[in-house]
N, C-alpha and C positions, 0 to 999 in steps of 0.2 A: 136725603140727598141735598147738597148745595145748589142754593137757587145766585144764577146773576141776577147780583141785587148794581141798579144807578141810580144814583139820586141827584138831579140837577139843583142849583143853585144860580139864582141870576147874581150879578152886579151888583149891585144891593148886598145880597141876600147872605155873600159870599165877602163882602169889605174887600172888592178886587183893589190892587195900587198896583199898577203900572210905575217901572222903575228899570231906569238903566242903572250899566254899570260904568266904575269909574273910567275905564278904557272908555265908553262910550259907544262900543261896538255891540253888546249886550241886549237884550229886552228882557225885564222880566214882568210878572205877573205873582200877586201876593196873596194871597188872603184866608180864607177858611174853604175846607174840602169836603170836609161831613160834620155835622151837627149832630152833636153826645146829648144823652136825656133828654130831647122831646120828639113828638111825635111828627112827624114831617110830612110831607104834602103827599108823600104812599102810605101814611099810616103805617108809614115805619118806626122804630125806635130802637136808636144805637145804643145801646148803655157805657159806659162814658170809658167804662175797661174796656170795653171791646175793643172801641176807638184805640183808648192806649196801647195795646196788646198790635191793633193792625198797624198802627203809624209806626213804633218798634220795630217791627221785622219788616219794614218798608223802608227805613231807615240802615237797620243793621245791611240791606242788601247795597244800599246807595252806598254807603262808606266800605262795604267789601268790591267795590270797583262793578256793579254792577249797574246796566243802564235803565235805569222805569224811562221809557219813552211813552211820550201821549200823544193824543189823535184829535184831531179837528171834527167836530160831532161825535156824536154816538155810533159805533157799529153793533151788531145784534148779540157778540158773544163777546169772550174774558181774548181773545187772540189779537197781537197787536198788528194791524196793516202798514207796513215800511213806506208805503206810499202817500199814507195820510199822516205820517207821524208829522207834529208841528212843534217839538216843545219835551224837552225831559226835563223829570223834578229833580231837584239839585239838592229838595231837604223835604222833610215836614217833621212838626213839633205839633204840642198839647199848649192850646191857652184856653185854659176856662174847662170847659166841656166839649170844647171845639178842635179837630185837626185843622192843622192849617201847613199850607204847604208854601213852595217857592219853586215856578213854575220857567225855565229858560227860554224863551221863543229860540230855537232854529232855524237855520236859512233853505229850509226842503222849500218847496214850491205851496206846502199849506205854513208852514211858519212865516213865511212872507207875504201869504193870504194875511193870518196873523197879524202881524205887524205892519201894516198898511193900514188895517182895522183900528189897532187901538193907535196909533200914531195919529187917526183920521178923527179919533173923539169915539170911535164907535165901543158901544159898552159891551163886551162879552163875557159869558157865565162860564159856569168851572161844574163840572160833574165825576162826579167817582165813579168808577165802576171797581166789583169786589164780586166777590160770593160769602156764601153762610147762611144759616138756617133761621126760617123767619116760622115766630109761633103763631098759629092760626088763634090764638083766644087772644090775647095782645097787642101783635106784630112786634114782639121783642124780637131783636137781631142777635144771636150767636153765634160761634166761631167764625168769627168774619175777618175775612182778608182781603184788604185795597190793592187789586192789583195796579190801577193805575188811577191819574187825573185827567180827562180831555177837556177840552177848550170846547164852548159849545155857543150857540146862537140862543136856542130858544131855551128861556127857563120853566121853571117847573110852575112858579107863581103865576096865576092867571092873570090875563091882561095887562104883564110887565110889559111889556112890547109885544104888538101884535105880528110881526114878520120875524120870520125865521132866516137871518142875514144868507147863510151858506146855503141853505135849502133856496130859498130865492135865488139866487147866483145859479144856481144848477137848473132851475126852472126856467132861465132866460135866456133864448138863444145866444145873446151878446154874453152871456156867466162863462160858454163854453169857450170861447175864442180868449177869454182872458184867463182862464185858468191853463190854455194850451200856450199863452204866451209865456206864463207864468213857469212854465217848465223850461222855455228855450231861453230865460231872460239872463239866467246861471252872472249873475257880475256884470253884465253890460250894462254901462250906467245910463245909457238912450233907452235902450229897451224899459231898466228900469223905472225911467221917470215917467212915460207913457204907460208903462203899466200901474202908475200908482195915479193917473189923474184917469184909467179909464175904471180902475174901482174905482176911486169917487165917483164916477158918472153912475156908475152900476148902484151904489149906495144910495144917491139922488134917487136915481129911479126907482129904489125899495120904498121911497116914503116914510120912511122908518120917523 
């Protein structure tokens, strides 16, 4: 049976670039998604077809008009939550051994979590989540398929940063009043701008 396989990637780890687009309206996020041929921080290892094979049909689905939305952290299965969505992938390619994807920040109430973050300097990590069958003498990865990319806080590499940005935010009685702001703010550009100096305040306070 298919095991949900994720594997985080910090900032680093992942060559994020932050980049608008020429309108200007745009945010995106760049970099590598899954790491092909070596063994990763689960003792995993993707064989570098595999990768091919899942960025393909993740691909074929994106040009057949179909949407891959992604999620602000980790949820525990392969089901996407509409309410956490922050971001859908707009492409992914093969360079090297590496997927690499190209990730849209959206204007939901966690893409403008999002974008607030990286606009503020703050580094965020990139995680796939998939299924496929992992061999226990190994950990070589088999028919594996990417169902999606999320935007995540805490990476996999230890002591990359020690706070977890979004889990903090949720831990802080003040995380809740700005993410409920966060929902009523929809275009008002007052609400906006207090909502983007009181995440800074919120970010200060993580010590990050």
């Amino acid at each position: 049976m298919a095991m949900h396989l994720k594997e985080h990637l910090n900032y680093n780890a992942a060559n994020i670039v932050v980049e608008g687009s020429e309108s200007g309206k745009d945010l995106y996020m760049k970099g590598i998604c899954i790491q092909g041929g070596v063994k990763n921080a689960n003792e995993r290892v993707y064989p570098v077809k595999e990768i091919e094979n899942a960025v393909k049909t993740l691909n074929e689905q994106i040009v057949g008009g179909y949407s891959v939305l992604g999620e602000v952290d980790h949820p525990d299965d392969l089901k996407i939550n509409l309410d956490r969505v922050s971001h859908m992938i707009t492409e992914m390619w093969m360079d090297g051994p590496n997927g690499y994807g190209k990730l849209k920040i959206l204007p939901t109430p966690m893409g403008k979590l999002v974008e607030t973050m990286l606009t503020s300097g703050v580094k965020l990590g990139v995680s796939s989540r998939g299924s496929g069958n992992v061999s226990e003498s190994d950990g070589q990865v088999s028919d594996f398929e990417i169902i999606t990319v999320d935007v995540v806080s805490q990476p996999s590499a230890p002591n990359a940063y020690p706070t977890a940005i979004y889990e903090g935010l949720m831990n802080m009685n003040h995380g809740h009043k700005v993410l409920d702001m966060a929902k009523e703010a929809n275009g008002d550009a007052k609400v906006q701008r207090y909502l983007k100096s009181e995440v800074m305040r919120l970010i200060k306070d993580l010590k990050l």
